[in-house]
N, C-alpha and C positions, 0 to 999 in steps of 0.2 A: 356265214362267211362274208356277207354283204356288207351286214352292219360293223363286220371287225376292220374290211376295209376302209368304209367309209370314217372310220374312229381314227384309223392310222394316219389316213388324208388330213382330218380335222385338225391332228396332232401337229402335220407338216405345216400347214399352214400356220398356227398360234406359235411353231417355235419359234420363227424368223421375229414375232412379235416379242417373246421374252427378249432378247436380243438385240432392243431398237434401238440402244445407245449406243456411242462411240467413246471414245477417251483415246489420248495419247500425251504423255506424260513428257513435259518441253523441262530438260534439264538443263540443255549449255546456255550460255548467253547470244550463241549466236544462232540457235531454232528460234528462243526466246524475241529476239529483235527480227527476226527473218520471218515468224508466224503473224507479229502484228502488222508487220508493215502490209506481209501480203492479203490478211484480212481487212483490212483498211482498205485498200486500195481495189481489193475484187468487190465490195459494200453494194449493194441496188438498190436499198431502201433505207436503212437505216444503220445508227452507230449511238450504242448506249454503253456510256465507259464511266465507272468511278474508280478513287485511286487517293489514298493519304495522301500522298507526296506528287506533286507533279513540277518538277523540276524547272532550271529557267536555263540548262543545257543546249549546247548543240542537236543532241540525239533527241532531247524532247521536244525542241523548237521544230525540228525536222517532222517529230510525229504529227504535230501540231499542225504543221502545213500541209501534213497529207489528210487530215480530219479537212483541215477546210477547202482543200481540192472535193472530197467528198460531199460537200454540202451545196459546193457549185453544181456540183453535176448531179442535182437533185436529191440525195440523202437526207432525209433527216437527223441529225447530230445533236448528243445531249450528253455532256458532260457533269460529274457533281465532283467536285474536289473540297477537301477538308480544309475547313477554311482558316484554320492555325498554320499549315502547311503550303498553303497557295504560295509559290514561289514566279509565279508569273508578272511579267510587268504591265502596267496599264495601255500601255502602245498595243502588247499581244492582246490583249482583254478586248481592246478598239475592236484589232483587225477580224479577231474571231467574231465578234459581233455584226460584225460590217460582212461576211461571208456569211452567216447564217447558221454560226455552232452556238447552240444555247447550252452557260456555263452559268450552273448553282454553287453556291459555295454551303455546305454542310456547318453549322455554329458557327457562325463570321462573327467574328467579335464584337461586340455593343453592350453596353453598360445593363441594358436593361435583362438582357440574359447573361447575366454572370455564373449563375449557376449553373449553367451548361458548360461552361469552358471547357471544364477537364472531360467533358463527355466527346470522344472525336472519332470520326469514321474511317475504319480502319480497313474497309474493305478494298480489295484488289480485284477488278472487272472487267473486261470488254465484252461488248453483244455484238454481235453482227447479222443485221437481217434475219434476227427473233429466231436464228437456226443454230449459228456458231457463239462459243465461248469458250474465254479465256476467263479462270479463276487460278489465284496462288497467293503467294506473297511479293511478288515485286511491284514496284511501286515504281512511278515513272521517271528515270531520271538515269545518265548516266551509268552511275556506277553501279547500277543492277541490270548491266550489259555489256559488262567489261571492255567501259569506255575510259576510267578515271584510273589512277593509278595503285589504290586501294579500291578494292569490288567488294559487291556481296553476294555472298553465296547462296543462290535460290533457285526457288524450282517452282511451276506452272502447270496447269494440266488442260490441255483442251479439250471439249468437251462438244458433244452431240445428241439429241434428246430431247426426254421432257424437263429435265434438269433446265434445259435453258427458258421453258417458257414459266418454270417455278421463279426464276431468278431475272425476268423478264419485270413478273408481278411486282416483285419485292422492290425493283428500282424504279417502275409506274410508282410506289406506294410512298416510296420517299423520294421522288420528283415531286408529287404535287403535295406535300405534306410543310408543315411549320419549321420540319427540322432544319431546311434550306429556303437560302436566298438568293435569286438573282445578282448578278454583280452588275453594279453598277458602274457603268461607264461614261462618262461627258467628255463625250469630245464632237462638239458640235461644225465643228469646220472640217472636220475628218483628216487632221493634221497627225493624230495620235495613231491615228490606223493606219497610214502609210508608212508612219516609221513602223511600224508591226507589222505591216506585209512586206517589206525591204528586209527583215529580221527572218521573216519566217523563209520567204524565197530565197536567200543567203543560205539558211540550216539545207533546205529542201537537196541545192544544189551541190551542197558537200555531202548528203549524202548519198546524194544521185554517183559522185566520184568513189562512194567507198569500195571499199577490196573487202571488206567484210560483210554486206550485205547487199541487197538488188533491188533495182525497182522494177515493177511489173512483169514477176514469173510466169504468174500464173498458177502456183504449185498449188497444189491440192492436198491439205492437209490431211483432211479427212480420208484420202487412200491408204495411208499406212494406220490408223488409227485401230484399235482392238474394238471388237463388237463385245455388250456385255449387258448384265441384266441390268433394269433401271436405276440411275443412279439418284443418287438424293442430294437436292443441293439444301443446304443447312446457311440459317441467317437469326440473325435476331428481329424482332420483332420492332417495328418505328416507332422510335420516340417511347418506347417503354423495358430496354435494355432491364434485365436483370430484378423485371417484373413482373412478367410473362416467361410463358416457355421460351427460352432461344438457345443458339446455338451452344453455351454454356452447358445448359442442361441434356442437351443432347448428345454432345461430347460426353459428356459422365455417363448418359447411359451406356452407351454402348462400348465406355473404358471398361464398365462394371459387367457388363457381359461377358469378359474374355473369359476365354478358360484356359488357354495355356503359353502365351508368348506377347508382350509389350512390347513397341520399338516407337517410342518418339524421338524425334526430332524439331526440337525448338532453340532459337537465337539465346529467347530470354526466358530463362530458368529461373520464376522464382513463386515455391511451391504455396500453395494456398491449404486454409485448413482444413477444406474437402478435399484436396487431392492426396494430404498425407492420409486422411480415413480410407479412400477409396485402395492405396496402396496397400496398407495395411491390412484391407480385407481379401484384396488379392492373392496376398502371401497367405492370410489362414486359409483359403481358399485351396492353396497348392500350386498358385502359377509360379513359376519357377524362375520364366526369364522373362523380366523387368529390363530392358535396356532405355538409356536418354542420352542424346545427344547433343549436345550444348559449346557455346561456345565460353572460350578460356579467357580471365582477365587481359591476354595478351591480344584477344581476335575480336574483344566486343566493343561495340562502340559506345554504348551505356555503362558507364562505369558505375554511376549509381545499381543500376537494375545487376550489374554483374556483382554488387556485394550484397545484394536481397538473396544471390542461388549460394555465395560464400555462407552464409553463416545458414545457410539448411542443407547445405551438404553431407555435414556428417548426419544427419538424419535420414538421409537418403540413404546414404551406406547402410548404416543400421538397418534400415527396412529391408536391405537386401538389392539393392537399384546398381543395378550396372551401369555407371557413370564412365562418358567417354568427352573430351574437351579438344575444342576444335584449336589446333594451335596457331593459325594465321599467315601471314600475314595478314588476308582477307577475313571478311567478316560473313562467318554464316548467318542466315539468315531466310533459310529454307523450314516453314512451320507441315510438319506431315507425320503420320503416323502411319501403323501397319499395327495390326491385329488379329491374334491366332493365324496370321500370313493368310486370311482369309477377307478383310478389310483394310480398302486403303483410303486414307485421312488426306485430303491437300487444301490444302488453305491459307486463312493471312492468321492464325487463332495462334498467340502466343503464350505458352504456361505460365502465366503471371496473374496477379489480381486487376491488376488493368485490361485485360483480356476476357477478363470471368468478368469483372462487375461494371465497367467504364465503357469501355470501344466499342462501338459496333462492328464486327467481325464474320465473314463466311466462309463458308468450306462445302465442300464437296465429298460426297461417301460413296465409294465405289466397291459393291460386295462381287468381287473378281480374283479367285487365287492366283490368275498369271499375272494380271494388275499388280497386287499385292508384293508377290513374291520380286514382280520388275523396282517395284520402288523400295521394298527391303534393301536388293543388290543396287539403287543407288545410293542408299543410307551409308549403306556397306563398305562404299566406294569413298565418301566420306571420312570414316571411319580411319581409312588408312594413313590420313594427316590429321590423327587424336591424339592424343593423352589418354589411358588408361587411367582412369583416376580409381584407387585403393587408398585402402588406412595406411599405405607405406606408401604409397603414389599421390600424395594431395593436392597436388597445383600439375598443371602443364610445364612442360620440360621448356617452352618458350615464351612465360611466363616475364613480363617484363618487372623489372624493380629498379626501378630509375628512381632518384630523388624528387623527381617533381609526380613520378606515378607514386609513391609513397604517401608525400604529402597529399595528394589527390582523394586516397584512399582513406586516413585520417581523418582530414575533410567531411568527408563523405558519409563514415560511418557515423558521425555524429547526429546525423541527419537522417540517417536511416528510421533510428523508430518511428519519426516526425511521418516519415513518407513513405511506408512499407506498402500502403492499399492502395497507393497510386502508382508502384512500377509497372 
């Protein structure tokens, strides 16, 4: 009886342990903008953020000033931005320099590495104090915060764990690595950094006035957050995308594992020749419900990459794929998946060949049925401003055909075989 007790104990104690992660899944724009500010600014030690896009907005310049309030007040800060996307001006570059946020630019352009160009980071990050994180698809700017008058439509998931000290490693490993450079700033009279701290203190101060978000809550994100078993954060490997195992590969695995229900959600639809095998096998397999959710020539902002998902669509059909199109005004742009509603997918990883073979891309796998089932019903929820797309339903019902979208489209297709492996 002793030793059965003492088993029971044992038991109590290791559950709490399978359980050690957190997750809460940030869908509107305004958790979205309201979780980073208030992680920023609760920071004690450090701030490790990469990001494709970082905008030269209000809302980002605002972010921007509360990164380098954090670096005053002892932080360590480390930024890596894509260095085709760097929309930042040299004045901002000054000031962040001058406060103490060290910013890498990921393939900066230079003659001598051309053939990395088209190779670009596509990851979407924040760390906070090697404890908290944010992974998704938004990227920093605006209108993936429903600041601009056209938005995109995305989703985030915060995160608690070992996940974040997996995903801690991976941005140690490409901080100090070849694939990033320093930026380089001259401005020796610090003439350039004052108009950058006039810039950033300007954003800071409107958005100290906004009616849509706060400064210094305090909220604690982590309270509402679901307990779950350990989550796996997924990346590719540095500087050797699509040579090594990475997240490509691991995505297929465990597409290939389902055994009975598919639900992706990706912007940009456009199917590679592993994923029409992997479909296929699914269907002789038995699995029945294949659903994708994508958006419509009217909601995407890639008009090229929207006529790479037009001409495999009726393949998709064929295969049996439950096709649904997002009809806009706005642009989705929320990358996640759901799996036998037993696996939930959130990431920046878009179904395209530039995603599989080019980007470097991460994501997060969380094996949680309530998880799961939460981000299905926000898929769901999406869904309700779709298009049905059928062999009798082929385009979205707000499908624009304007004469200059026409010729666009013309255009375009012409160029398509040229540039099929780069969407």
């Amino acid at each position: 009886m002793k030793i059965s007790l003492i088993f029971i104990f044992g038991l109590c104690l290791l559950a709490p342990l399978a359980y050690a992660d957190k997750v809460r899944i940030i869908e509107t724009t305004a958790d979205a903008a309201q979780v980073r500010i208030d992680l920023i600014q609760q920071a004690k030690r450090s701030i490790d953020a990469q990001y494709y896009i970082v905008g030269n907005d209000y809302f980002t310049l605002a972010g921007l000033a509360l990164l380098s309030d954090a670096a005053r007040r002892g932080c360590e800060v480390r930024l890596i931005i894509d260095g085709r996307s760097n929309k930042l001006s040299a004045a901002v570059h000054a000031e962040l320099k001058r406060d103490g946020v060290a910013v890498k630019l990921y393939h900066p352009f230079t003659l001598a590495k051309l053939g990395v160009f088209l190779r670009r980071m596509h990851d979407k990050g924040l760390t906070i104090d090697r404890k908290y994180m944010i992974r998704g698809g938004r990227n920093i700017e605006g209108s993936y915060f429903g600041y601009w008058k056209r938005n995109f439509i995305d989703r985030d998931v915060y995160v608690e764990g070992k996940a974040v000290a997996q995903s801690l490693a991976y941005f140690n490993e490409l901080w100090n690595s070849a694939e990033v450079a320093p930026v380089v700033v001259r401005d020796p009279a610090g003439r350039r950094a004052e108009e950058g701290r006039k810039t950033l203190n300007a954003a800071r101060e409107k958005l100290r006035a906004s009616r849509i978000v706060k400064l210094n809550t305090g909220n604690n994100w982590g309270a509402r957050a679901r307990n779950v078993p350990p989550i796996d954060f997924l990346h590719d490997p540095v500087g050797k995308k699509d040579v090594e195992f990475g997240i490509a590969q691991a995505l297929r695995q465990n597409l290939r594992r389902t055994r009975h229900s598919v639900v992706i959600e990706t912007p940009y639809l456009v199917p590679t020749k592993e994923l029409f095998a992997d479909l296929a096998e699914l269907k002789k397999r038995g699995v029945k419900n294949i659903e994708m959710i994508t958006n419509s020539i009217a909601s995407n902002d890639e008009l090229l990459v929207q006529l790479g998902y037009e001409t495999s669509k009726k393949k998709l059909l064929q295969l049996g794929v439950d096709l649904w199109e997002f009809n806009g005004p706005d642009t989705l742009h929320a990358k996640s998946a759901v799996l036998d509603d037993k696996l939930a997918l959130i990431g920046s990883f878009n179904i395209d060949p530039r995603s599989q073979h080019l980007n470097t891309e991460t994501a997060v796998a969380i094996r949680d049925s309530k998880t799961a089932r939460q981000l299905r019903n926000n898929i769901e929820a999406h869904k309700q401003v779709c298009t049905h797309i059928t062999a009798d339903q082929p385009v979205a019902r707000a499908q624009t055909t304007s004469a200059a979208q026409r010729l666009k489209v013309s255009f375009f297709k012409a160029l398509l075989p040229l540039l099929r492996g780069q969407l």
